[in-house]
ROTOR-318207 format. One record per atom (N, C-alpha, C): residue number from 1; residue in one letter; x, y, z. Coordinates in pm, 1 decimal, padded with zeros to 6 digits. Example, Ala and Ser with C-alpha at 12.3 -4.5 7.8 and 13.67 -1.06 7.14 Angstrom:
% ROTOR-318207
+------+------+----------+----------+----------+
! resi ! resn !       px !       py !       pz !
+------+------+----------+----------+----------+
!    1 !    a !  01319.0 ! -00569.0 !  00780.0 !
!    1 !    a !  01230.0 ! -00450.0 !  00780.0 !
!    1 !    a !  01320.0 ! -00330.0 !  00780.0 !
!    2 !    s !  01285.0 ! -00225.0 !  00708.0 !
!    2 !    s !  01367.0 ! -00106.0 !  00714.0 !
!    2 !    s !  01290.0 !  00003.0 !  00787.0 !
+------+------+----------+----------+----------+
This chain:
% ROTOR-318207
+------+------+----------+----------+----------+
! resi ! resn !       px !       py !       pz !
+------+------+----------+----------+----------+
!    1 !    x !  00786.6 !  01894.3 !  00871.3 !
!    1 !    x !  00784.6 !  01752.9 !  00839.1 !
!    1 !    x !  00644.0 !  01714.7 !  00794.6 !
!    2 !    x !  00596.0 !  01596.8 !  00694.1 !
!    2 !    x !  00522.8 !  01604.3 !  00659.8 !
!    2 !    x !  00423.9 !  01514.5 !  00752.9 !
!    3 !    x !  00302.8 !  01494.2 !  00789.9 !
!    3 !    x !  00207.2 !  01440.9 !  00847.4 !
!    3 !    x !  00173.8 !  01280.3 !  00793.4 !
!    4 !    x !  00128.5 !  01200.6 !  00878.5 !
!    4 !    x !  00186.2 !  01053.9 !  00812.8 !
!    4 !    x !  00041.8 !  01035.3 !  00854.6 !
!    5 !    x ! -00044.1 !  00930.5 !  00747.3 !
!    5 !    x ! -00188.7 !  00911.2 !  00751.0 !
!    5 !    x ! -00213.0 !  00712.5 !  00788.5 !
!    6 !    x ! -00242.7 !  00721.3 !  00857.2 !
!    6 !    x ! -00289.2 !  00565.6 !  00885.3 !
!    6 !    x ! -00353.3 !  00491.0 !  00777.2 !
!    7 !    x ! -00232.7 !  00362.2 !  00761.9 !
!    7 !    x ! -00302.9 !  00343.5 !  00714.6 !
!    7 !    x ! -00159.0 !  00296.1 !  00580.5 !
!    8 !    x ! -00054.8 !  00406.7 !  00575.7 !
!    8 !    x !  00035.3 !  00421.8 !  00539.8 !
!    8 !    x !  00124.7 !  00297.2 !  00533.6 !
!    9 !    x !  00181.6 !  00279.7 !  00436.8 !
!    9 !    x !  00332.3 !  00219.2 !  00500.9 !
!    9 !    x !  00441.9 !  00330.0 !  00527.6 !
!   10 !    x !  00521.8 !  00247.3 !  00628.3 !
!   10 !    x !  00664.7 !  00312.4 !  00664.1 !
!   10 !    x !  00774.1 !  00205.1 !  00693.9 !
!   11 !    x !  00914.9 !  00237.3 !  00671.8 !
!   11 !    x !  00988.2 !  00182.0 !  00762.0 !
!   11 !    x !  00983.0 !  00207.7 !  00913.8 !
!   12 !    x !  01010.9 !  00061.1 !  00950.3 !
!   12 !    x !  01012.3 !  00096.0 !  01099.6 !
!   12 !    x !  01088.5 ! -00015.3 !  01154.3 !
!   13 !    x !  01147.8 ! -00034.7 !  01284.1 !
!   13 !    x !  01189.5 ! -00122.5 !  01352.5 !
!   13 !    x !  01109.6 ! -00200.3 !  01425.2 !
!   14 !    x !  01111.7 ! -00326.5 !  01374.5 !
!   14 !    x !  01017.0 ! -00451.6 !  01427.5 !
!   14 !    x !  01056.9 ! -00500.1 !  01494.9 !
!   15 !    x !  01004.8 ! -00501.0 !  01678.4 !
!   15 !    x !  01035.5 ! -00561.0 !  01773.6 !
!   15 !    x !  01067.8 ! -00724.9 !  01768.5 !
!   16 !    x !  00973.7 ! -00743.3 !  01732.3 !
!   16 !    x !  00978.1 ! -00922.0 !  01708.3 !
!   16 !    x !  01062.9 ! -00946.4 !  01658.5 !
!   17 !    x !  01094.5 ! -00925.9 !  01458.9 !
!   17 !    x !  01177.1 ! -00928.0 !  01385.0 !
!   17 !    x !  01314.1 ! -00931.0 !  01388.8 !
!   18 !    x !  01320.7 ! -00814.9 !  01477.1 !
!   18 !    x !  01481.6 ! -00738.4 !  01480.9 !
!   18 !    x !  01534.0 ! -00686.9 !  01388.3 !
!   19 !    x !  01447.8 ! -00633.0 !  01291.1 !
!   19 !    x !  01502.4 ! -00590.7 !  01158.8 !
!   19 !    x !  01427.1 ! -00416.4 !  01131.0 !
!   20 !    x !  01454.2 ! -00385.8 !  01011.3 !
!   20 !    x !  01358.2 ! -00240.5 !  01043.6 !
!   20 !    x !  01345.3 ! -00321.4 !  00877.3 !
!   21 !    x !  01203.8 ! -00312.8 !  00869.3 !
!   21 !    x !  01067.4 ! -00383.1 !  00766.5 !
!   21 !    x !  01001.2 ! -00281.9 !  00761.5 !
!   22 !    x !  00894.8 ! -00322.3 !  00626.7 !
!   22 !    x !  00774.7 ! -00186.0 !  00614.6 !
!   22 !    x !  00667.7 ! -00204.1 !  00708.5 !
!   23 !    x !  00605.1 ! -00139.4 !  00753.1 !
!   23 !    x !  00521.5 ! -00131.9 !  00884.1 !
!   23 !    x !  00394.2 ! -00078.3 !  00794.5 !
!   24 !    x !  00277.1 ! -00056.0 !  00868.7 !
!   24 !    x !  00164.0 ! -00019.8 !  00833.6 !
!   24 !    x !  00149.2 !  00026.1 !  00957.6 !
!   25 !    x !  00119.4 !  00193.4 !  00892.1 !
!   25 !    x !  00090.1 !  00317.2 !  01014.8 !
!   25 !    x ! -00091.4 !  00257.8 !  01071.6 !
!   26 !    x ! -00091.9 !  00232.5 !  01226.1 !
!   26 !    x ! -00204.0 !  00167.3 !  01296.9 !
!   26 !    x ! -00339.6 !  00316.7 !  01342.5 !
!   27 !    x ! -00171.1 !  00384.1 !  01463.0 !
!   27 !    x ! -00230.0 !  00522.1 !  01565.7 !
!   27 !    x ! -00157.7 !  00641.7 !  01450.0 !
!   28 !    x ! -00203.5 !  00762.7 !  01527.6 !
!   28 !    x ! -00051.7 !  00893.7 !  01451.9 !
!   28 !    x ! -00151.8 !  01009.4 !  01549.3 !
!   29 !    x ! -00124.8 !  01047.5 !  01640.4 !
!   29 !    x ! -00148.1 !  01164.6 !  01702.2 !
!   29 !    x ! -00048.7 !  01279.4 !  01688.0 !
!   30 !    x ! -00131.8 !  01375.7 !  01587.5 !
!   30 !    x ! -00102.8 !  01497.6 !  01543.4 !
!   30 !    x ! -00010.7 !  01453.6 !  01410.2 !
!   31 !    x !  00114.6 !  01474.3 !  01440.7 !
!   31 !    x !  00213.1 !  01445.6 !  01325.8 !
!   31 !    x !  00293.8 !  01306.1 !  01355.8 !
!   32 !    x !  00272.8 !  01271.2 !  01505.1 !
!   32 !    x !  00382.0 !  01182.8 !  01519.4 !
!   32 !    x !  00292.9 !  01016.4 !  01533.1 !
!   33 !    x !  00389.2 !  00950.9 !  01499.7 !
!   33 !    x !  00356.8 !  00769.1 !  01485.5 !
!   33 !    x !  00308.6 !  00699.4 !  01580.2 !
!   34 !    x !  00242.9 !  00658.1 !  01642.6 !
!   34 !    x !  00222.7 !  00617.4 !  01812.5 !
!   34 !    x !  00253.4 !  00441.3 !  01756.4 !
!   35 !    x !  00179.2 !  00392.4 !  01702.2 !
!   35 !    x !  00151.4 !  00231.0 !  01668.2 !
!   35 !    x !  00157.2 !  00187.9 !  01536.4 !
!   36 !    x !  00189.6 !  00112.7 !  01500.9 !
!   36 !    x !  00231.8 !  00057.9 !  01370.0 !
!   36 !    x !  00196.8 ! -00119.2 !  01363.8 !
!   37 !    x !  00185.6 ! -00162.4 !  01268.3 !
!   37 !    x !  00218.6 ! -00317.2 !  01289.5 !
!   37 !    x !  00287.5 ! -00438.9 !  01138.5 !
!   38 !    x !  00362.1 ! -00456.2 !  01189.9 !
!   38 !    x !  00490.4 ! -00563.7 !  01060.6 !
!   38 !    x !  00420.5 ! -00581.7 !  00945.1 !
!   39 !    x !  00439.2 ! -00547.6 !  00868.3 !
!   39 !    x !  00371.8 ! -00622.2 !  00704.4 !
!   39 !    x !  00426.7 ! -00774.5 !  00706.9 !
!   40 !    x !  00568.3 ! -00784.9 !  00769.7 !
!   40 !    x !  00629.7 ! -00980.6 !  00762.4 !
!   40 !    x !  00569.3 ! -01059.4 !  00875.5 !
!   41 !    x !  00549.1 ! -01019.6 !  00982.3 !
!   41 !    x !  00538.0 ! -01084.8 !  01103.1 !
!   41 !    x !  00420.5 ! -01060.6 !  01148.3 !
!   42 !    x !  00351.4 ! -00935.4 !  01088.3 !
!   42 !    x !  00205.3 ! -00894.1 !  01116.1 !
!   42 !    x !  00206.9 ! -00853.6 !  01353.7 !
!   43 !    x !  00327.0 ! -00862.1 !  01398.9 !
!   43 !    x !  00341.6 ! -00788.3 !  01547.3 !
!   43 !    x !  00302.0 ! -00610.8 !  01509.9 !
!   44 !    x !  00243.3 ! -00604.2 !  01657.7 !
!   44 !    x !  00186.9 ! -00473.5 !  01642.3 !
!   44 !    x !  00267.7 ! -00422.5 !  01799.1 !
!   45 !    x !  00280.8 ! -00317.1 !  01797.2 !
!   45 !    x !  00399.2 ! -00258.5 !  01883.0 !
!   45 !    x !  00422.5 ! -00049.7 !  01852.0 !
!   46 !    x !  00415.3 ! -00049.3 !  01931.3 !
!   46 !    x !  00477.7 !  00073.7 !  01897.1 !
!   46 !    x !  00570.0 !  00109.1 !  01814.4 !
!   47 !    x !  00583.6 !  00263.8 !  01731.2 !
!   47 !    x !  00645.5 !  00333.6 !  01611.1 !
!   47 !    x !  00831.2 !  00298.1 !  01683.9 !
!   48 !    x !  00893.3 !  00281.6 !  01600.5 !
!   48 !    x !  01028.2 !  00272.0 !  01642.7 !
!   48 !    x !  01134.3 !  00292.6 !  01480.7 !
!   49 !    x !  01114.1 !  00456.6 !  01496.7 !
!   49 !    x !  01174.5 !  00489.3 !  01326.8 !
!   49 !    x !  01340.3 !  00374.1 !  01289.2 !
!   50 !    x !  01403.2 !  00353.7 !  01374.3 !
!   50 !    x !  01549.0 !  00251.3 !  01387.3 !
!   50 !    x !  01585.2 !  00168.9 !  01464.3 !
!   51 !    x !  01680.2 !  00086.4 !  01427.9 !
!   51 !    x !  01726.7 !  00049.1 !  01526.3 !
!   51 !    x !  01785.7 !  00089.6 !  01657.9 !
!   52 !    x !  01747.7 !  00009.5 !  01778.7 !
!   52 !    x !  01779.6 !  00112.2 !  01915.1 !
!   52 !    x !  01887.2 !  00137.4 !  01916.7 !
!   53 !    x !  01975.7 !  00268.5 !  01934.6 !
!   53 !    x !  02048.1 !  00301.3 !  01996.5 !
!   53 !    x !  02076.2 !  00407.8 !  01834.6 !
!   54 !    x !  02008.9 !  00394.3 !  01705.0 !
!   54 !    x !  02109.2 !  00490.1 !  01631.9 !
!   54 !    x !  01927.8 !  00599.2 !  01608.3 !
!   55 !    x !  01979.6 !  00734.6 !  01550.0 !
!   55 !    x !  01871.2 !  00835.6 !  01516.2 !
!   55 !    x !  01759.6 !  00792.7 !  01401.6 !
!   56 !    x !  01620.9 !  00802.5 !  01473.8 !
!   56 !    x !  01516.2 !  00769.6 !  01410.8 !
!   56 !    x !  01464.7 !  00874.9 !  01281.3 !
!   57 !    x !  01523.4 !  01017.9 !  01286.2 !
!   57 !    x !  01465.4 !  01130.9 !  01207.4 !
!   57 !    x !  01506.5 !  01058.8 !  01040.1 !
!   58 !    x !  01612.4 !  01025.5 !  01014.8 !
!   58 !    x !  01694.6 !  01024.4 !  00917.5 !
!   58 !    x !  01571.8 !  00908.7 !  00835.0 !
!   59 !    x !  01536.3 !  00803.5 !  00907.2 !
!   59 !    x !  01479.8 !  00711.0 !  00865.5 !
!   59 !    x !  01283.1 !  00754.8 !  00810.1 !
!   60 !    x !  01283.8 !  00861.1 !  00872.5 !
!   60 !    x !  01145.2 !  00887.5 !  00912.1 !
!   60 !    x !  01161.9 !  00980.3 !  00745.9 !
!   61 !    x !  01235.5 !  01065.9 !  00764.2 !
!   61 !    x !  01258.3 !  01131.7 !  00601.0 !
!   61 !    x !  01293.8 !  01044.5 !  00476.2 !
!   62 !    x !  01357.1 !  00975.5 !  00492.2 !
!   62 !    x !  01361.8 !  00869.1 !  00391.9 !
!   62 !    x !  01236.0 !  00824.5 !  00292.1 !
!   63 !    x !  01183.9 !  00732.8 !  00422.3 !
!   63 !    x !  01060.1 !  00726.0 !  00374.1 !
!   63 !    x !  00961.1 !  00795.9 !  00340.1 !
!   64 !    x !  00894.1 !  00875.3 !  00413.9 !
!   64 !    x !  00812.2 !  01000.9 !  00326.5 !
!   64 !    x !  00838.0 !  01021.0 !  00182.4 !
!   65 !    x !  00980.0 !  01052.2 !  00154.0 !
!   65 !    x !  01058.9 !  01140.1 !  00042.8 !
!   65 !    x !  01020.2 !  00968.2 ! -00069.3 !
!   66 !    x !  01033.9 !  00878.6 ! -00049.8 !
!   66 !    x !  01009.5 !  00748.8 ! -00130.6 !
!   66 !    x !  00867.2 !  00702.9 ! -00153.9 !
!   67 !    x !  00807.5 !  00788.1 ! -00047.8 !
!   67 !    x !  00643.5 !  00795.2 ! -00057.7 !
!   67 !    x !  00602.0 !  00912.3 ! -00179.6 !
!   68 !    x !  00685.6 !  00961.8 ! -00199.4 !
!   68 !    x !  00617.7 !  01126.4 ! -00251.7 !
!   68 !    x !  00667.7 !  01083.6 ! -00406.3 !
!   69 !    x !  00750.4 !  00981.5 ! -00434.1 !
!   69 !    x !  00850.8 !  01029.0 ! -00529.8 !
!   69 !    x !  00783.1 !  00927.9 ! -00663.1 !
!   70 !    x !  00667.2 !  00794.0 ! -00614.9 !
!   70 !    x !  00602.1 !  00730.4 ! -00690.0 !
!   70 !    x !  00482.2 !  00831.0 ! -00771.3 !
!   71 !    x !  00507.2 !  00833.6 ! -00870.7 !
!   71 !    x !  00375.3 !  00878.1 ! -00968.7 !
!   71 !    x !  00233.8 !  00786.9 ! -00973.1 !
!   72 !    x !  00176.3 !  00875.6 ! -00939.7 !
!   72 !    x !  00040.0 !  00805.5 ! -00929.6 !
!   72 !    x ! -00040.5 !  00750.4 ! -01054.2 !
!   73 !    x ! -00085.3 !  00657.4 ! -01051.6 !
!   73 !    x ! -00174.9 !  00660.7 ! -01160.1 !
!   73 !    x ! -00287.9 !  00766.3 ! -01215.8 !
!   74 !    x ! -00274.0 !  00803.7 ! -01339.7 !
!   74 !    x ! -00409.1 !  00863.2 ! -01368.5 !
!   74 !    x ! -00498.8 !  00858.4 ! -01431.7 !
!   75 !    x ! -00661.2 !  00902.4 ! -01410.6 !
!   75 !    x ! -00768.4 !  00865.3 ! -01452.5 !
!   75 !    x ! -00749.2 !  00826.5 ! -01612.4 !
!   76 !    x ! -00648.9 !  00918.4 ! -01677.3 !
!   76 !    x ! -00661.4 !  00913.6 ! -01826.4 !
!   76 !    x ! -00598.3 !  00815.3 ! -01867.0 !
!   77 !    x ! -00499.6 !  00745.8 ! -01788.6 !
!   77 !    x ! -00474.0 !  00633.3 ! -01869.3 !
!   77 !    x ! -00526.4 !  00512.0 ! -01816.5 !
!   78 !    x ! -00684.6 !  00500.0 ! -01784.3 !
!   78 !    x ! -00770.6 !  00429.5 ! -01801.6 !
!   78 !    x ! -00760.7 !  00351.5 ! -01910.2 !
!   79 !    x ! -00827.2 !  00387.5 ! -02030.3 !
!   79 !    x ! -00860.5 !  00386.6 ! -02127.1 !
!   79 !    x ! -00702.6 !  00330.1 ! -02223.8 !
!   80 !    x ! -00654.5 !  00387.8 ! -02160.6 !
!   80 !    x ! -00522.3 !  00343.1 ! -02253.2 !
!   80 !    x ! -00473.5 !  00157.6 ! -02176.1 !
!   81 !    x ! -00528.9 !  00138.0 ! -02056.4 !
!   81 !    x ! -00484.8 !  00038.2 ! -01987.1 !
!   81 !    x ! -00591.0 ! -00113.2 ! -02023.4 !
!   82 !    x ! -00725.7 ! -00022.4 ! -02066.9 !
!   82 !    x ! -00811.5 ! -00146.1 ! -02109.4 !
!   82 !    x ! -00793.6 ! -00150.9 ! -02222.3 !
!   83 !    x ! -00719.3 ! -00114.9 ! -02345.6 !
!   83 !    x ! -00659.3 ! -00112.1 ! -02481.6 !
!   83 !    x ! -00628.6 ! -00248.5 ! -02504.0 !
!   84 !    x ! -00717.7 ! -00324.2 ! -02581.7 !
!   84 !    x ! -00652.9 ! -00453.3 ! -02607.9 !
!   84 !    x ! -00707.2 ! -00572.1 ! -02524.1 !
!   85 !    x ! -00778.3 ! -00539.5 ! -02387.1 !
!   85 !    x ! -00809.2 ! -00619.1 ! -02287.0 !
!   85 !    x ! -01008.0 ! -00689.1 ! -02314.6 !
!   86 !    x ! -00989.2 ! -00810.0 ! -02288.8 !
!   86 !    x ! -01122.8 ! -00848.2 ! -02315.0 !
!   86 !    x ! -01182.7 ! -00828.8 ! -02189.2 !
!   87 !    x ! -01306.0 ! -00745.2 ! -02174.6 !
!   87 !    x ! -01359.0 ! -00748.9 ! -02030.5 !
!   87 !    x ! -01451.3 ! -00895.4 ! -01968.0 !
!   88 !    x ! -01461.6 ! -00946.4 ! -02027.0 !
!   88 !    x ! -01522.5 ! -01096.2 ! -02041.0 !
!   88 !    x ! -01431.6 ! -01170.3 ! -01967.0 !
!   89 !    x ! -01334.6 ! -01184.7 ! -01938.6 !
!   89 !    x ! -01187.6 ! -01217.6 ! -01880.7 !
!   89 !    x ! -01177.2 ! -01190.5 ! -01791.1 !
!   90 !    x ! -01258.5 ! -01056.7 ! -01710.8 !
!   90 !    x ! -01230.0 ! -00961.0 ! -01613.6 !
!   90 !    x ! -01202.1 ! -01095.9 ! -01472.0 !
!   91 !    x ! -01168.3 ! -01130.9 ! -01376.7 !
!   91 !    x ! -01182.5 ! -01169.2 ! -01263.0 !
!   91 !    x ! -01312.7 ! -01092.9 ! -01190.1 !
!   92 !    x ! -01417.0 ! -01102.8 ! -01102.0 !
!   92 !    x ! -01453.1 ! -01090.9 ! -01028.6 !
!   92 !    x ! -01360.0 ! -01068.5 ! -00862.4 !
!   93 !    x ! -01353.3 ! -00903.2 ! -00842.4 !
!   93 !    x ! -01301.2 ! -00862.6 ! -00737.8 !
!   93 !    x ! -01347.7 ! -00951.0 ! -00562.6 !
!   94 !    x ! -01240.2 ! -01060.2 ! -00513.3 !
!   94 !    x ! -01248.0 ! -01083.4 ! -00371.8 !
!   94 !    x ! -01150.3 ! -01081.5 ! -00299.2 !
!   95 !    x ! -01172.3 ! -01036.2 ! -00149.9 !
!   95 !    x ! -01050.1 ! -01003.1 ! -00057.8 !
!   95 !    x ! -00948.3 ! -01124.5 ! -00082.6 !
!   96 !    x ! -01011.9 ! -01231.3 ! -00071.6 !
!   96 !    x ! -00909.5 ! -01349.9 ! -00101.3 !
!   96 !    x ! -00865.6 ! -01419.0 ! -00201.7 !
!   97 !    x ! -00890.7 ! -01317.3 ! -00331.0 !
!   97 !    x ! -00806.9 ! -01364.4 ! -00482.3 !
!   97 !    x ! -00688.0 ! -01280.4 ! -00472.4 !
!   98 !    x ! -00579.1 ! -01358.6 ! -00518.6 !
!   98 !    x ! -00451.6 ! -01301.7 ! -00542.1 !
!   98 !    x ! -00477.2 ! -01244.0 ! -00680.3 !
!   99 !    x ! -00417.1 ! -01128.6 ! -00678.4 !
!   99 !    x ! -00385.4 ! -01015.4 ! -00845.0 !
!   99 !    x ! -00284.7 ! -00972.8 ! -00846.2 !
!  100 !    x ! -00191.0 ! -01014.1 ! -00996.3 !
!  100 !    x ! -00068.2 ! -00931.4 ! -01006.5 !
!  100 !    x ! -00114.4 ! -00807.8 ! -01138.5 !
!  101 !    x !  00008.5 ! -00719.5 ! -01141.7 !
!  101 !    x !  00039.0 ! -00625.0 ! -01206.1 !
!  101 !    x ! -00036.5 ! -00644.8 ! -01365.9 !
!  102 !    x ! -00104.8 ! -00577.3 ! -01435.4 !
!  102 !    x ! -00224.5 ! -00630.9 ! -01546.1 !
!  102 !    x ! -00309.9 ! -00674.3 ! -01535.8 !
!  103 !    x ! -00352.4 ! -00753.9 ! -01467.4 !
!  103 !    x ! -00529.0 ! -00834.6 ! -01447.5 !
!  103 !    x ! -00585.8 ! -00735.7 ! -01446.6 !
!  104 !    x ! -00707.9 ! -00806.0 ! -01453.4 !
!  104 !    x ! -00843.1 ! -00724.6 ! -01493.6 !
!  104 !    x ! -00935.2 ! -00759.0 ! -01388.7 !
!  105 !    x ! -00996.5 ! -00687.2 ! -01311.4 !
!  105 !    x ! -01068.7 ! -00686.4 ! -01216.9 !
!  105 !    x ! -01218.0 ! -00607.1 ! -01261.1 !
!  106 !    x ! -01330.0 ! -00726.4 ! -01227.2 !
!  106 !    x ! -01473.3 ! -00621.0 ! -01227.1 !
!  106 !    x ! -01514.8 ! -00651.3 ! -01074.3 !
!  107 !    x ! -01513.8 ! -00521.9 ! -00999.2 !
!  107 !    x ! -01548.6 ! -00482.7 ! -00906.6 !
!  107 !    x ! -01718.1 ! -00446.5 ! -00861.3 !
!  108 !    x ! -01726.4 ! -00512.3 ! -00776.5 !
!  108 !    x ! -01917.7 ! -00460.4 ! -00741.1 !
!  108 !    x ! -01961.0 ! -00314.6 ! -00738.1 !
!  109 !    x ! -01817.5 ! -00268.9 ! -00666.1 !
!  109 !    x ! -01867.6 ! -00134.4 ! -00679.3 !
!  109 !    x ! -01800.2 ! -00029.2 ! -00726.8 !
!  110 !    x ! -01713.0 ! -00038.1 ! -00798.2 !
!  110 !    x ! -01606.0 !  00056.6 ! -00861.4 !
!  110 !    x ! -01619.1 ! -00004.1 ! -01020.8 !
!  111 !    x ! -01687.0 ! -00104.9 ! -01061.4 !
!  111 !    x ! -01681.7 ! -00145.7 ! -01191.8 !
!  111 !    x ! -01494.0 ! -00190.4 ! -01193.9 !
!  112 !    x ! -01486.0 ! -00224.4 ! -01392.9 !
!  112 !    x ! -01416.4 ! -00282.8 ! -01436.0 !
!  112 !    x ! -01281.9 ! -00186.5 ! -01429.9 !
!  113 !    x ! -01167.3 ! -00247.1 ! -01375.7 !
!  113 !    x ! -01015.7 ! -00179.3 ! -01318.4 !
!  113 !    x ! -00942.5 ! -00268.2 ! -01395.2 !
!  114 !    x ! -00808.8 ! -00198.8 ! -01335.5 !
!  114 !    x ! -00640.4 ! -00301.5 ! -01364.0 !
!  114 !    x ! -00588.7 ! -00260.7 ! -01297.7 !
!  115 !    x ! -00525.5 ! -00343.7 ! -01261.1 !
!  115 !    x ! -00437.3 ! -00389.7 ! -01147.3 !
!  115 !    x ! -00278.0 ! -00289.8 ! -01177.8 !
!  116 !    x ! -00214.7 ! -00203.7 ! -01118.5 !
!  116 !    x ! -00135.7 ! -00108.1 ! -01211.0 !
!  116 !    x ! -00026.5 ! -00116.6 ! -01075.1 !
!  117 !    x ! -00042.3 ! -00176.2 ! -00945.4 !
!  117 !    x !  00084.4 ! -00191.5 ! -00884.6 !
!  117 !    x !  00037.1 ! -00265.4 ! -00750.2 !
!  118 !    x !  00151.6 ! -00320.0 ! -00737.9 !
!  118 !    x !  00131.1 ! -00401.2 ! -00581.5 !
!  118 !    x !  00222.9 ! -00346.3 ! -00491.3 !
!  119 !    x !  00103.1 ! -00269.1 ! -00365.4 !
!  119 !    x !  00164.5 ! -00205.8 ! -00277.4 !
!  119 !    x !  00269.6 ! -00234.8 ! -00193.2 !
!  120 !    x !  00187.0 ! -00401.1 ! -00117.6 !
!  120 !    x !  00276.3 ! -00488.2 ! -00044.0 !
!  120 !    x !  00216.0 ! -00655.1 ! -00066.1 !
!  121 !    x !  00261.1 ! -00674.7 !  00046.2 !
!  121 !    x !  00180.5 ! -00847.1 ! -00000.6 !
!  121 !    x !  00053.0 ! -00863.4 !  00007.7 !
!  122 !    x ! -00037.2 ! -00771.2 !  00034.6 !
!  122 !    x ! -00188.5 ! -00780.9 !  00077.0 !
!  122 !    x ! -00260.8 ! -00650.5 ! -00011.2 !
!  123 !    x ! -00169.5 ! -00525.1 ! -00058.0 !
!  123 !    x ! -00290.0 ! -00460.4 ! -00099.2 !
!  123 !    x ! -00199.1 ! -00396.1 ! -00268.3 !
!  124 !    x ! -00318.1 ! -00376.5 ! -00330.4 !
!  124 !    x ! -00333.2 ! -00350.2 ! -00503.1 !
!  124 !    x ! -00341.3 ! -00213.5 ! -00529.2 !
!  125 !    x ! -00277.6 ! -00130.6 ! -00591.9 !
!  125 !    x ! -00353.2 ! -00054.4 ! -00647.5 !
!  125 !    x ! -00452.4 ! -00081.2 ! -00796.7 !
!  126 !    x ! -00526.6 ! -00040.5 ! -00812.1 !
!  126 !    x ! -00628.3 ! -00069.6 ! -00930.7 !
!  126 !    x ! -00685.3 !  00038.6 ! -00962.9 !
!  127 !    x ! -00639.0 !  00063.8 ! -01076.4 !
!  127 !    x ! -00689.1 !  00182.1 ! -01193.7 !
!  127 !    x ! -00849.0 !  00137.2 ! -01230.9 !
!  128 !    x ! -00964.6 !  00230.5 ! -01195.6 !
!  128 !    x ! -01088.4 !  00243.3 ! -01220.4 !
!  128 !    x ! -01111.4 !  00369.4 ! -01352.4 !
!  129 !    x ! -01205.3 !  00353.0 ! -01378.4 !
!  129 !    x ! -01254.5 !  00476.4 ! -01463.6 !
!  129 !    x ! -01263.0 !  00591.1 ! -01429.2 !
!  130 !    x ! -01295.3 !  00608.4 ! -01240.4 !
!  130 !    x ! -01346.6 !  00714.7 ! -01206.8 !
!  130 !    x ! -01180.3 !  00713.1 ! -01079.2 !
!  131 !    x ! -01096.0 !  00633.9 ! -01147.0 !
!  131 !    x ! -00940.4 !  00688.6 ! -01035.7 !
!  131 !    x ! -00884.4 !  00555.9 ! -00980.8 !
!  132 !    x ! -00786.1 !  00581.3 ! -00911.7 !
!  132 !    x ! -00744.7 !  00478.8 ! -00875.3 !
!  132 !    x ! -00781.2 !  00448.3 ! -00700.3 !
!  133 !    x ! -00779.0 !  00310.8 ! -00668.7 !
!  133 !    x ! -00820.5 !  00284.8 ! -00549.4 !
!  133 !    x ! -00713.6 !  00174.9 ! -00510.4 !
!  134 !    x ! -00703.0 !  00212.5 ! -00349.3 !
!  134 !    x ! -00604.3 !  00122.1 ! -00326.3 !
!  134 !    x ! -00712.0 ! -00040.9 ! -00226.0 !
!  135 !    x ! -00712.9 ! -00158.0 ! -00289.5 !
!  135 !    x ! -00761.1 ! -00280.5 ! -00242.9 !
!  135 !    x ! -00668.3 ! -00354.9 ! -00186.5 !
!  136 !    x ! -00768.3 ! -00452.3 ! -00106.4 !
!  136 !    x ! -00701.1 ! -00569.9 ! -00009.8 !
!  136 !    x ! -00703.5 ! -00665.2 ! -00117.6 !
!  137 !    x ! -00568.2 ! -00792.4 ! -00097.6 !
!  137 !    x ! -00598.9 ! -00895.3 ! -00175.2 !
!  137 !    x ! -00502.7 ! -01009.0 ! -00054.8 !
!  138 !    x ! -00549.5 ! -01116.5 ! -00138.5 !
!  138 !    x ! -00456.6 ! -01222.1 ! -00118.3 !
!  138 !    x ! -00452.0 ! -01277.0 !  00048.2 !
!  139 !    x ! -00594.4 ! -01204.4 !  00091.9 !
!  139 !    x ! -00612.6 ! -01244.0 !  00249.8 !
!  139 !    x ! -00626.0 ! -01413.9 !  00288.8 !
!  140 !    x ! -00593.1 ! -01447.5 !  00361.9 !
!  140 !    x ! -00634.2 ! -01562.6 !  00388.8 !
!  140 !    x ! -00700.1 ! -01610.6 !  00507.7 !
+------+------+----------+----------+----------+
């Protein structure tokens, strides 16, 4: 099974909620999940791959396999992504500006990006020159 990195999203079963929502991996000793906490409700609670009473494995593969299966951005289509884009326009990168999918971000320390997917409600991926990086946004 594959090793899950903090930090991650996963499905998981949200105590509070009562629902199984994407979670953000908190703890993970060795391979397995210890703590997690709600991307909706932001409760932090222990890993709970399902709902109680049915098998957590099924859910735990799922996700991984939906983790693996997104293509990443790559460095080379940088260049193909600022095609057309005025950098003058760029936004100035802060935890608490909202960015959707295309904007243009100049960053203090990664320089001028785009915005190439939204992870969840709080974090970006953004295509740089030198790769992609995953950012916080939309904090409040």
């Amino acid at each position: 099974m594959d090793s899950f990195k903090v930090g991650s999203n996963i499905d998981a079963w949200c105590t509070k909620c009562k629902l199984v929502l994407a979670h953000t991996i908190e703890a993970v000793a060795g391979s397995v999940i210890k703590r997690v906490h709600c991307n909706t409700c932001r409760g932090k609670h222990q890993f709970k791959g399902s709902e109680p009473g049915t098998k957590t494995s099924a859910i735990i593969v799922k996700s991984a396999k939906v983790a693996k299966a997104k293509p990443k951005a790559k460095a080379n289509d940088f260049s193909r992504l600022m095609r057309g884009k005025n950098a003058a326009l760029a936004s100035p990168y802060s935890i608490n500006k909202h960015f959707s999918r295309g904007d243009l971000i100049n960053h203090s320390l990664f320089g001028m990006g785009v915005v190439v997917e939204q992870k969840d409600v709080q974090k970006i991926e953004v295509l740089f020159e030198g790769g992609a990086k995953i950012l916080i946004h939309a904090r409040a």
